[in-house]
C-alpha positions as CSV (number, residue, x, y, z in Angstrom):
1,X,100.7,75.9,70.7
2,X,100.3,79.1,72.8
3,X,103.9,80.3,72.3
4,X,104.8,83.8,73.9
5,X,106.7,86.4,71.9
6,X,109.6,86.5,71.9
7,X,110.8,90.0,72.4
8,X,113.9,91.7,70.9
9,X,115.1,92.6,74.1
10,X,115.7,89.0,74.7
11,X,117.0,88.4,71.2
12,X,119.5,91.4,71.8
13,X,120.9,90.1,75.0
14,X,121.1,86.5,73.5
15,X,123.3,87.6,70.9
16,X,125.4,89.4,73.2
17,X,125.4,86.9,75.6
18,X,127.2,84.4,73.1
19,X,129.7,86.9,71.2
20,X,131.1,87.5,75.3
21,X,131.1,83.4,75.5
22,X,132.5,83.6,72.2
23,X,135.4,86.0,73.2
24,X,136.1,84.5,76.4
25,X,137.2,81.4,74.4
26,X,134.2,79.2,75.5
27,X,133.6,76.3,72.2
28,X,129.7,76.9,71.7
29,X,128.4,74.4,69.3
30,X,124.7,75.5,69.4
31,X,123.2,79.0,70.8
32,X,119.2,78.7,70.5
33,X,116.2,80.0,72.1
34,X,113.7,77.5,73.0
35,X,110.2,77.6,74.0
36,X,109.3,75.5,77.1
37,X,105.8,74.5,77.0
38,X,105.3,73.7,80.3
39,X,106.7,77.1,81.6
40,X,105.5,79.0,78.4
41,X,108.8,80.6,78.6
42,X,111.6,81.1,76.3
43,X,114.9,79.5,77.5
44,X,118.4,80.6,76.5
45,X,120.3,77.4,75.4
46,X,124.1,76.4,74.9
47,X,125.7,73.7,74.4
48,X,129.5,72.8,74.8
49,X,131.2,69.7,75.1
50,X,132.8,70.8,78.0
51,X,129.2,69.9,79.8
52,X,130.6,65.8,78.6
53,X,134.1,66.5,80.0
54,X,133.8,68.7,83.2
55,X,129.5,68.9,83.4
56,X,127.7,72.1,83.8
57,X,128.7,73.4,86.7
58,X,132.5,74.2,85.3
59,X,131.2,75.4,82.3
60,X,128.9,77.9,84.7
61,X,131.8,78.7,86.3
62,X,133.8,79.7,82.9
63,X,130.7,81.9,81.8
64,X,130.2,84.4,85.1
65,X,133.2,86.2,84.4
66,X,132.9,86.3,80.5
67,X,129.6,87.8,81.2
68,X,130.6,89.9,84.0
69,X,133.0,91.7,81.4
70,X,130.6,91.7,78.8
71,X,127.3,94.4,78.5
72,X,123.8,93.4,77.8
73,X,124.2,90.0,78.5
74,X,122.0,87.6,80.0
75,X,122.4,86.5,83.8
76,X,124.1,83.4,84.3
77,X,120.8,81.9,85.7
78,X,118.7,82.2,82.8
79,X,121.3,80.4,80.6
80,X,120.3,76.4,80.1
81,X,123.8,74.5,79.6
82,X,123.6,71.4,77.5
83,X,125.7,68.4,75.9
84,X,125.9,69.2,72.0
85,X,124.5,65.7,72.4
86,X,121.1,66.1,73.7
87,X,118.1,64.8,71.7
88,X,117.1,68.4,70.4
89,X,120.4,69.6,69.5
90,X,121.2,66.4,68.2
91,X,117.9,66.7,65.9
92,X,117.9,70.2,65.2
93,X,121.5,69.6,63.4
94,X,119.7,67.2,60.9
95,X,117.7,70.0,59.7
96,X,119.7,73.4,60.1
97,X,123.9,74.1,60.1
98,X,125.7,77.3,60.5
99,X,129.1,78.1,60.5
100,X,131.1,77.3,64.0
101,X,130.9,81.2,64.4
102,X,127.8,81.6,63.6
103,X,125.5,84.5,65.4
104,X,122.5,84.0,63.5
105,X,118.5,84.4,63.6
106,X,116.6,81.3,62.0
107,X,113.3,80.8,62.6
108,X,111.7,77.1,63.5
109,X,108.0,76.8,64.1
110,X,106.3,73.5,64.1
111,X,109.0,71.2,62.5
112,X,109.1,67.8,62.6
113,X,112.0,65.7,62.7
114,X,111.8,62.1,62.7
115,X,108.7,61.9,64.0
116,X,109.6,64.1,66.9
117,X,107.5,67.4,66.8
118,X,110.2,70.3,67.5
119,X,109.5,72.9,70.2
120,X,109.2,76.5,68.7
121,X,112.7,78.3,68.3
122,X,115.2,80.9,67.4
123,X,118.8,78.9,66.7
124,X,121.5,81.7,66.8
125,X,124.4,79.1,66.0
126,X,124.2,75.0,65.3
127,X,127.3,74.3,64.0
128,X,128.1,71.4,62.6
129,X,128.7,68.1,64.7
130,X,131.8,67.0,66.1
131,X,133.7,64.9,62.7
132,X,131.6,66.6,60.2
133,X,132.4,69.8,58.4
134,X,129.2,72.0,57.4
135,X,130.6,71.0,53.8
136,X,129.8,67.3,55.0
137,X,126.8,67.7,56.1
138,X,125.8,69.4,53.2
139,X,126.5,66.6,51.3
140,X,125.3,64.1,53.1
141,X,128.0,62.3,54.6
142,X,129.1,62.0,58.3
């Protein structure tokens, strides 16, 4: 894997860019940044089940002004909205859980979940999934 750095610039505005989300009320299950091989370029990721309700496009819509208000944030077109039920998000929860408030910085290089090798990745927030409290999860149980 050639992975780029990356910087803490980006990190910075990352954070940032989900504590405006966070105050303008958007539900943020996962926060992450993810290295696109193809590109060889990180990519700010959210997810929010309002992407299976309303699809991206409304959730775009909700972000522009919470980051408009908001300083040090990324631009709108460098975010990557997702379902809290795509196949990485939905992986990466079997192998790391933070609090649903979570803004923190944890590391994951070169894991490997069920047989699916896991791009390289900063996760910022992966709270627990929908029906399952951290507490559950923990334990085992759904």
């Amino acid at each position: 894997m050639g992975t780029q750095t990356l910087l803490s610039q980006q990190v910075e505005r990352g954070t940032a860019t989900l504590r405006a989300l966070d105050a303008a009320g958007l539900k943020i299950e996962a926060a992450l940044w993810v290295f696109d091989e193809s590109s060889h370029r990180w990519q700010f990721t959210v997810a929010d089940a309002a992407v299976d309700r309303e699809g991206t496009r409304a959730l775009y819509e909700r972000m522009i002004p919470a980051l408009k208000r908001a300083q040090n944030t990324l631009p709108v077109s460098e975010i990557y909205a997702v379902s809290p039920n795509v196949s990485l998000v939905a992986l990466v929860r079997k192998t790391v859980t933070t609090g649903p408030n979570a803004v923190d910085n944890i590391w994951s290089t070169g894991d490997v979940v069920e047989g699916t090798v896991l791009p390289d990745m900063l996760i910022h927030r992966m709270s627990a999934a929908r029906g399952a409290s951290a507490t559950e999860k923990l334990r085992g149980g759904s």
